[in-house]
Backbone as a printed PyTorch tensor [residue, N CA C, xyz], in Angstrom:
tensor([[[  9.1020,   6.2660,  -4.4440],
         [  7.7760,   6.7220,  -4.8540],
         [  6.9120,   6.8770,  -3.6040]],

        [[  5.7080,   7.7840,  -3.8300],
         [  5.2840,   7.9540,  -2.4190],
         [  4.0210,   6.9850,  -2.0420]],

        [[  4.2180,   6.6380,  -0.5040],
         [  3.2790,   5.8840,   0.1570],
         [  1.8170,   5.9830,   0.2360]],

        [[  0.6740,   6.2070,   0.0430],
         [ -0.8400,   6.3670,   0.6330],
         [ -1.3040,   5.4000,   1.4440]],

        [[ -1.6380,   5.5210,   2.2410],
         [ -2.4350,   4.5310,   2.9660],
         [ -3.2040,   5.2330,   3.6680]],

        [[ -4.6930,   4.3430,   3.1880],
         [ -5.9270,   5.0940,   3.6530],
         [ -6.8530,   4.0520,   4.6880]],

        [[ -6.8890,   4.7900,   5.7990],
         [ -7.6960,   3.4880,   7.0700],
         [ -9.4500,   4.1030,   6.8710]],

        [[ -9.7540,   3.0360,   6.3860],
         [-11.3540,   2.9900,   6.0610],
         [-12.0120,   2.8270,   7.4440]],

        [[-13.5110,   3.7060,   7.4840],
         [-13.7030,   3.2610,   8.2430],
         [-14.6320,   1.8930,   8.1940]],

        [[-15.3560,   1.0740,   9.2070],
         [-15.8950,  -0.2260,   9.0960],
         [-16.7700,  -0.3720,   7.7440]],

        [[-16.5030,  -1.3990,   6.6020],
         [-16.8530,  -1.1190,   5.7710],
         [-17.2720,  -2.6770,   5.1320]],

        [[-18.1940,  -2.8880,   4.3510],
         [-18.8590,  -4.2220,   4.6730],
         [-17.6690,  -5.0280,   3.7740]],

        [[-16.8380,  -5.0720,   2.6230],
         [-15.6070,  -5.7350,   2.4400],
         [-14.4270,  -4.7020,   1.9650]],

        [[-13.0510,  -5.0120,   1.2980],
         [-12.0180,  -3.9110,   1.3690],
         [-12.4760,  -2.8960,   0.6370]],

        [[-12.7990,  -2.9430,  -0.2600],
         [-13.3700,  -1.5670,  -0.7240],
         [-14.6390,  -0.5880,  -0.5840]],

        [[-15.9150,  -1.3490,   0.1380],
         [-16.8950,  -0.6630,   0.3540],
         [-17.8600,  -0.5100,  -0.6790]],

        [[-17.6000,  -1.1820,  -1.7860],
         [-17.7360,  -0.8880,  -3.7050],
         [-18.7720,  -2.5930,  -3.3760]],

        [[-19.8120,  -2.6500,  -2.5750],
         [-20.5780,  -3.7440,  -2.5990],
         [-22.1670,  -3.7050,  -2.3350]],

        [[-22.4640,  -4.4140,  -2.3810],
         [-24.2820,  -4.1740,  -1.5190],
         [-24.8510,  -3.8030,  -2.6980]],

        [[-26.3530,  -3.7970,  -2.0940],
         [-27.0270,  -2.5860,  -2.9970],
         [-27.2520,  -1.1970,  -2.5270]],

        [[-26.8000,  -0.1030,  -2.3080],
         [-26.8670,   0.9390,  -1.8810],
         [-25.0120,   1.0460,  -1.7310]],

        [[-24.4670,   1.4390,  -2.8880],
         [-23.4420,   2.1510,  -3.0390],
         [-22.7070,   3.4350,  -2.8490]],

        [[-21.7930,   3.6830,  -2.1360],
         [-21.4630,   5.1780,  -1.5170],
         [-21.0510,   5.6960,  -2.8510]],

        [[-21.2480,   6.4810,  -3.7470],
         [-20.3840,   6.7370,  -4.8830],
         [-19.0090,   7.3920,  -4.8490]],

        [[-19.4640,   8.0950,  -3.0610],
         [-17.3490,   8.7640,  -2.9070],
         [-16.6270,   7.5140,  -2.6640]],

        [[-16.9990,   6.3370,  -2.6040],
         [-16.2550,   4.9570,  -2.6840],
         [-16.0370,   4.7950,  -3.7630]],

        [[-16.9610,   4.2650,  -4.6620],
         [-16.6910,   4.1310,  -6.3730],
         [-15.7700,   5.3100,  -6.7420]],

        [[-15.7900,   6.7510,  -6.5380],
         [-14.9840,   7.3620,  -6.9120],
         [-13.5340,   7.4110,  -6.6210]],

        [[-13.3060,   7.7520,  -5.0580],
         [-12.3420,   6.8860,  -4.6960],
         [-11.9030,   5.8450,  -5.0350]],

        [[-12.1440,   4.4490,  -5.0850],
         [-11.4560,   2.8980,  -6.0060],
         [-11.0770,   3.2870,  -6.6250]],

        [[-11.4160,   3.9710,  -8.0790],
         [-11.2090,   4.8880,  -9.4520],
         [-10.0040,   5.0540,  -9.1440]],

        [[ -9.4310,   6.6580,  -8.3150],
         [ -8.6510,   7.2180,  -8.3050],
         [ -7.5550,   6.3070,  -7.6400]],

        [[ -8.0580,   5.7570,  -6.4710],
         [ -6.7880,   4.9430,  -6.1910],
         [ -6.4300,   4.0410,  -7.3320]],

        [[ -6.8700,   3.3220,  -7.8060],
         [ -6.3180,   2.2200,  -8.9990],
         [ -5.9070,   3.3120, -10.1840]],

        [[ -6.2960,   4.5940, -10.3340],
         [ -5.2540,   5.0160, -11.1280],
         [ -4.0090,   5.8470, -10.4110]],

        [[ -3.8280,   5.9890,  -9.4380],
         [ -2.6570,   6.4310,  -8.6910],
         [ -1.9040,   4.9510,  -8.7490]],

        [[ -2.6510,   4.0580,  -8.5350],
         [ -1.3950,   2.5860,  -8.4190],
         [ -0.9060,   2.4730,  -9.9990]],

        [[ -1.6740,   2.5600, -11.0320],
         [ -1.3530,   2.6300, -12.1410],
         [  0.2420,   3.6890, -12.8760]],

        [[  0.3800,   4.6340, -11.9340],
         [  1.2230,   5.5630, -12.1480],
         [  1.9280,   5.1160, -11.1820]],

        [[  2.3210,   4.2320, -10.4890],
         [  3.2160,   4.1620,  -9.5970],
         [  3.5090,   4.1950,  -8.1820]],

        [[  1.8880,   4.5180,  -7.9370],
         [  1.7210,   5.1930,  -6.2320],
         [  1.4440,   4.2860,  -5.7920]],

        [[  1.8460,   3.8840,  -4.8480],
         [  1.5950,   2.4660,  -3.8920],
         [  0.8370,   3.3830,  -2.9030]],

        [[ -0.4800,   2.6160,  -3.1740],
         [ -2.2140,   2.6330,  -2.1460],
         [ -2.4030,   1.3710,  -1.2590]],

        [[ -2.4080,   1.6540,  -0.2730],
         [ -2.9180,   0.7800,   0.6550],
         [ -3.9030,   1.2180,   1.3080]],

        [[ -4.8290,  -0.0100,   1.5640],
         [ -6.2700,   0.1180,   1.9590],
         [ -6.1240,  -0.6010,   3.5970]],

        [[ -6.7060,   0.2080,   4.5580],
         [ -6.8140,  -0.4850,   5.6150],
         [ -8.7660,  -0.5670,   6.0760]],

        [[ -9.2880,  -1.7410,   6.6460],
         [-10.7650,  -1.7200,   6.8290],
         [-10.6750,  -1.7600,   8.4070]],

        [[-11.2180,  -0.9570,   8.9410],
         [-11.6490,  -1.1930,  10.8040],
         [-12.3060,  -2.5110,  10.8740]],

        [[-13.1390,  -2.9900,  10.1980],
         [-14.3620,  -3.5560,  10.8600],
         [-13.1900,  -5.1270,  10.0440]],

        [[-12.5580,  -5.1970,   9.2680],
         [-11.5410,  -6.4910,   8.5870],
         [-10.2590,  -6.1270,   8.7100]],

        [[ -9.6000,  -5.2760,   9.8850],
         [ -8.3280,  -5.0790,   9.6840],
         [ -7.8180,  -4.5660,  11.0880]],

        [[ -8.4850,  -4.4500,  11.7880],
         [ -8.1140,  -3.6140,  13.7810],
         [ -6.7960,  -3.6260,  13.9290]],

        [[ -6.1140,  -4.6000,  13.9370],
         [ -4.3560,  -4.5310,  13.9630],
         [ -4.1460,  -3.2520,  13.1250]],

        [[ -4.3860,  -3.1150,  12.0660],
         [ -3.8660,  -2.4010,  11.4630],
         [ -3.5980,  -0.8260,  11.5240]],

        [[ -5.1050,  -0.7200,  12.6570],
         [ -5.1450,   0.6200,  13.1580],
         [ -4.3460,   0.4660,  14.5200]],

        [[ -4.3960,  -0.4860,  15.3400],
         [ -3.8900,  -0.4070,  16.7820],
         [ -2.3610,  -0.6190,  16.7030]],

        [[ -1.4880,  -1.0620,  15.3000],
         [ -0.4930,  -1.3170,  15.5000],
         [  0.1060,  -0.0740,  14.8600]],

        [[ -0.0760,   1.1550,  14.7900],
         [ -0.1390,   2.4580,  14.0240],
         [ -0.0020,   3.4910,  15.2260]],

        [[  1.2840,   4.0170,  15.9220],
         [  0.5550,   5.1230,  17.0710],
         [ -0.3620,   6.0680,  16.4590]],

        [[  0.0930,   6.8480,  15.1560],
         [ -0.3370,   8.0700,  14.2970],
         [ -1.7740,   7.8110,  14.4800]],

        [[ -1.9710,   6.8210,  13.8770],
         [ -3.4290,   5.7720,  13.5670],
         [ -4.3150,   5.7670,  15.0790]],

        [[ -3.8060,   4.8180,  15.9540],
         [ -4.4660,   4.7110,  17.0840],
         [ -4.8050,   5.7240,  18.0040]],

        [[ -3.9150,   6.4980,  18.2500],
         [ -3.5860,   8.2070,  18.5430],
         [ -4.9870,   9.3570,  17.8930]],

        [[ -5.1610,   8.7950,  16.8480],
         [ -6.0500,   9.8380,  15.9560],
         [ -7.9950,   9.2540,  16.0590]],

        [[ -7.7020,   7.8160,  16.4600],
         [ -8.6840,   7.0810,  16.9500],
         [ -9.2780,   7.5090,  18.0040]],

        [[ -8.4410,   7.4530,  19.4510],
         [ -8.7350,   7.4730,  20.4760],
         [ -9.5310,   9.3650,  20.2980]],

        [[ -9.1630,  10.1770,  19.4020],
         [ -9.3960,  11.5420,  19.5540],
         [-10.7720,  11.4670,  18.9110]],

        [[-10.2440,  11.5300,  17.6670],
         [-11.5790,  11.7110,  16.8290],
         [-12.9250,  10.2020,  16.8590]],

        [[-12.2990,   9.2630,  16.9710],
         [-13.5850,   7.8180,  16.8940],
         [-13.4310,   7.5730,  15.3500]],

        [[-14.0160,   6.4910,  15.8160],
         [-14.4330,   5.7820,  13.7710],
         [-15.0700,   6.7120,  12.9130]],

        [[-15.8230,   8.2900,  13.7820],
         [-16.2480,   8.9480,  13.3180],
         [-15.5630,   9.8170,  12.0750]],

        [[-14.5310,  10.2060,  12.5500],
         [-13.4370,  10.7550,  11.7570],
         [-12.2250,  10.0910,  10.7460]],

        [[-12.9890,   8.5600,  10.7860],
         [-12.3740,   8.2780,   9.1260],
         [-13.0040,   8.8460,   7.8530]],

        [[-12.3500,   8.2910,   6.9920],
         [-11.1890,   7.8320,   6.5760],
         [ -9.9870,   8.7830,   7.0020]],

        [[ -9.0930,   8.2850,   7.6690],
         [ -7.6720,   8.8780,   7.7370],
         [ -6.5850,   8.1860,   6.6490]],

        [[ -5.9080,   9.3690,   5.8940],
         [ -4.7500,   9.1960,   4.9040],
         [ -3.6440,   9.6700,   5.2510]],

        [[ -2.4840,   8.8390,   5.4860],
         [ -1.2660,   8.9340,   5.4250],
         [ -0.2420,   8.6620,   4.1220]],

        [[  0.1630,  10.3270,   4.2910],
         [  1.3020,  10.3310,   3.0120],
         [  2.8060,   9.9640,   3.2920]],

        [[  3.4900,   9.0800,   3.1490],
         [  4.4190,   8.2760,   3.4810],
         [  4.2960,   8.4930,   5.3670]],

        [[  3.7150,   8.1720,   5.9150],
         [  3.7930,   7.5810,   7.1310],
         [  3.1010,   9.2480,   8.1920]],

        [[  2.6830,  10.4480,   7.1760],
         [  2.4700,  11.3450,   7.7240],
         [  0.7770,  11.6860,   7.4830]],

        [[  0.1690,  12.2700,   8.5650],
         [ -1.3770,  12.2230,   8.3570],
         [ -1.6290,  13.5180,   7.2980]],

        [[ -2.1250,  13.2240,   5.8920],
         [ -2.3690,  14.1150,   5.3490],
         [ -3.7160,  14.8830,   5.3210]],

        [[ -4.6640,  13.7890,   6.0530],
         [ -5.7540,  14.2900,   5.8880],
         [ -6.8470,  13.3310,   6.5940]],

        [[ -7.9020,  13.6500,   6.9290],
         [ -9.5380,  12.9910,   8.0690],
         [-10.3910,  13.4970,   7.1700]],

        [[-11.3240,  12.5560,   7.4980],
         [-12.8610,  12.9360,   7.2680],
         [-13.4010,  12.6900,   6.2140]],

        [[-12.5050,  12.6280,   4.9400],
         [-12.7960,  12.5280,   3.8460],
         [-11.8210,  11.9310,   2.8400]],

        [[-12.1430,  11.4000,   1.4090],
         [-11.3530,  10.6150,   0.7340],
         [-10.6550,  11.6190,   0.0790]],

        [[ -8.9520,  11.7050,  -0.4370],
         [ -8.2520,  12.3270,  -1.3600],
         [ -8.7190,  12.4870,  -2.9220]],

        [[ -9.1230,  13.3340,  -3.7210],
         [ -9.5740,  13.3420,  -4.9620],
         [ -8.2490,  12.8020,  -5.7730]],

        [[ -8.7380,  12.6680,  -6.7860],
         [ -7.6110,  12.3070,  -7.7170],
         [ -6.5520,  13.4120,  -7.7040]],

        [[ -6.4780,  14.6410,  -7.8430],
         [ -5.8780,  15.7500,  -7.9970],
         [ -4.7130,  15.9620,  -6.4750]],

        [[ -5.7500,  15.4350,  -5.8140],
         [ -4.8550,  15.3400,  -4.1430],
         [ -3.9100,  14.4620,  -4.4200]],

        [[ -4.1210,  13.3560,  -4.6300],
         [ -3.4340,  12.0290,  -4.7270],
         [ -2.3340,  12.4950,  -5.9370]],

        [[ -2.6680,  12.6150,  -6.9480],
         [ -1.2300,  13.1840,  -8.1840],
         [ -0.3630,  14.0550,  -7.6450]],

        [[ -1.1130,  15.1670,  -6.7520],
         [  0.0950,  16.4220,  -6.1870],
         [  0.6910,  16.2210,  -5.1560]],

        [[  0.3390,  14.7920,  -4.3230],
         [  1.0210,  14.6420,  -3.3100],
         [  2.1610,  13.2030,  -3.8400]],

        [[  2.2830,  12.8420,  -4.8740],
         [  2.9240,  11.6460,  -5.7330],
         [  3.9680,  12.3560,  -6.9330]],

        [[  3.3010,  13.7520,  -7.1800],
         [  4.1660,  14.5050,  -7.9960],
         [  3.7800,  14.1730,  -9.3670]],

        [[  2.5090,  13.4860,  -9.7160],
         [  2.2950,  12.4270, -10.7290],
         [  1.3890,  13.4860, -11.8100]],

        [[  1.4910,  13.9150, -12.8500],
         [  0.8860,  14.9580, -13.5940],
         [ -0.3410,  14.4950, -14.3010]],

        [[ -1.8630,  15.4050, -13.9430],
         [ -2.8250,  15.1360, -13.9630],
         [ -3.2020,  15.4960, -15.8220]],

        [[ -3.4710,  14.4780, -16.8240],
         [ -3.6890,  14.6010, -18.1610],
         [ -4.5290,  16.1860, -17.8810]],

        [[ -4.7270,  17.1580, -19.1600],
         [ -5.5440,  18.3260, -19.2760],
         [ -6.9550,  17.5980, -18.9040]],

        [[ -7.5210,  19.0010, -18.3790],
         [ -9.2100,  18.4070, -18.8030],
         [ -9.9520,  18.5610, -19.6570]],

        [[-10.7390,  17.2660, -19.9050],
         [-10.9130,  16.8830, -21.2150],
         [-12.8580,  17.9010, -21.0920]],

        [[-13.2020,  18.2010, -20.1610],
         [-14.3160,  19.2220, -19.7900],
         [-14.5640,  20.3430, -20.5400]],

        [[-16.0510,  20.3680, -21.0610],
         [-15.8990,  21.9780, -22.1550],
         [-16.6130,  23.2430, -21.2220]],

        [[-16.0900,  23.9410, -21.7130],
         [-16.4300,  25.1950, -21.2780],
         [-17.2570,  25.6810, -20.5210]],

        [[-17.9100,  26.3560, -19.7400],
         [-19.2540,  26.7680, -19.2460],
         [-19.2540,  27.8850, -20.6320]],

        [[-20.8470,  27.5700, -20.3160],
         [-21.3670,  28.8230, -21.8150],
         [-21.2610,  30.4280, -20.5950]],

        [[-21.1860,  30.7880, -21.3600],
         [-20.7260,  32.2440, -21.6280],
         [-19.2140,  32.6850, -21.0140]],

        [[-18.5640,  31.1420, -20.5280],
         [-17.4170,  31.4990, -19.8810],
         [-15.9090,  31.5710, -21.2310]]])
């Protein structure tokens, strides 16, 4: 089954889902990852600011550091390959890169569409 692992950047605990002043592409993100783990996708969370090994013991990782900075997290790796910077995977990313089939949408229509 396929790998995700997403290196956060410094984030006040593992999920970022704290404080008062909430990122909601975090809350949205958590979401999607806990339903990708739900289907089978093994998500791993890495934090800069609670986890530095984790980026320095990574060439892909440390490599992509030294270029872009903390600026250019979140970085996601799909089984050990960089799928993507800058931004979090939507749910739809995460199913098509897992092969994992996204239920219809349950969304109505635009009027006059």
């Amino acid at each position: 089954m396929t790998r995700i692992q997403v290196f956060d950047p410094p984030l006040c605990c593992s999920t970022g889902v704290c404080g008062t002043e909430v990122d909601q592409r975090l809350v949205t993100f958590a979401a999607d990852a806990a339903w990708a783990a739900r289907h089978g996708v093994t998500v791993e969370r890495f934090n800069l600011a609670q986890q530095p090994m984790a980026f320095a013991e990574r060439p892909s990782v440390r490599e992509f550091l030294e270029r872009a900075g903390p600026e250019g997290l979140p970085l996601v790796l799909q089984d050990d390959v960089i799928a993507m910077s800058g931004r979090y995977p939507t749910r739809a990313e995460l199913a098509a890169w897992a092969g994992v089939r996204l239920p219809p949408s349950r969304a109505l229509p635009l009027a006059g569409a």
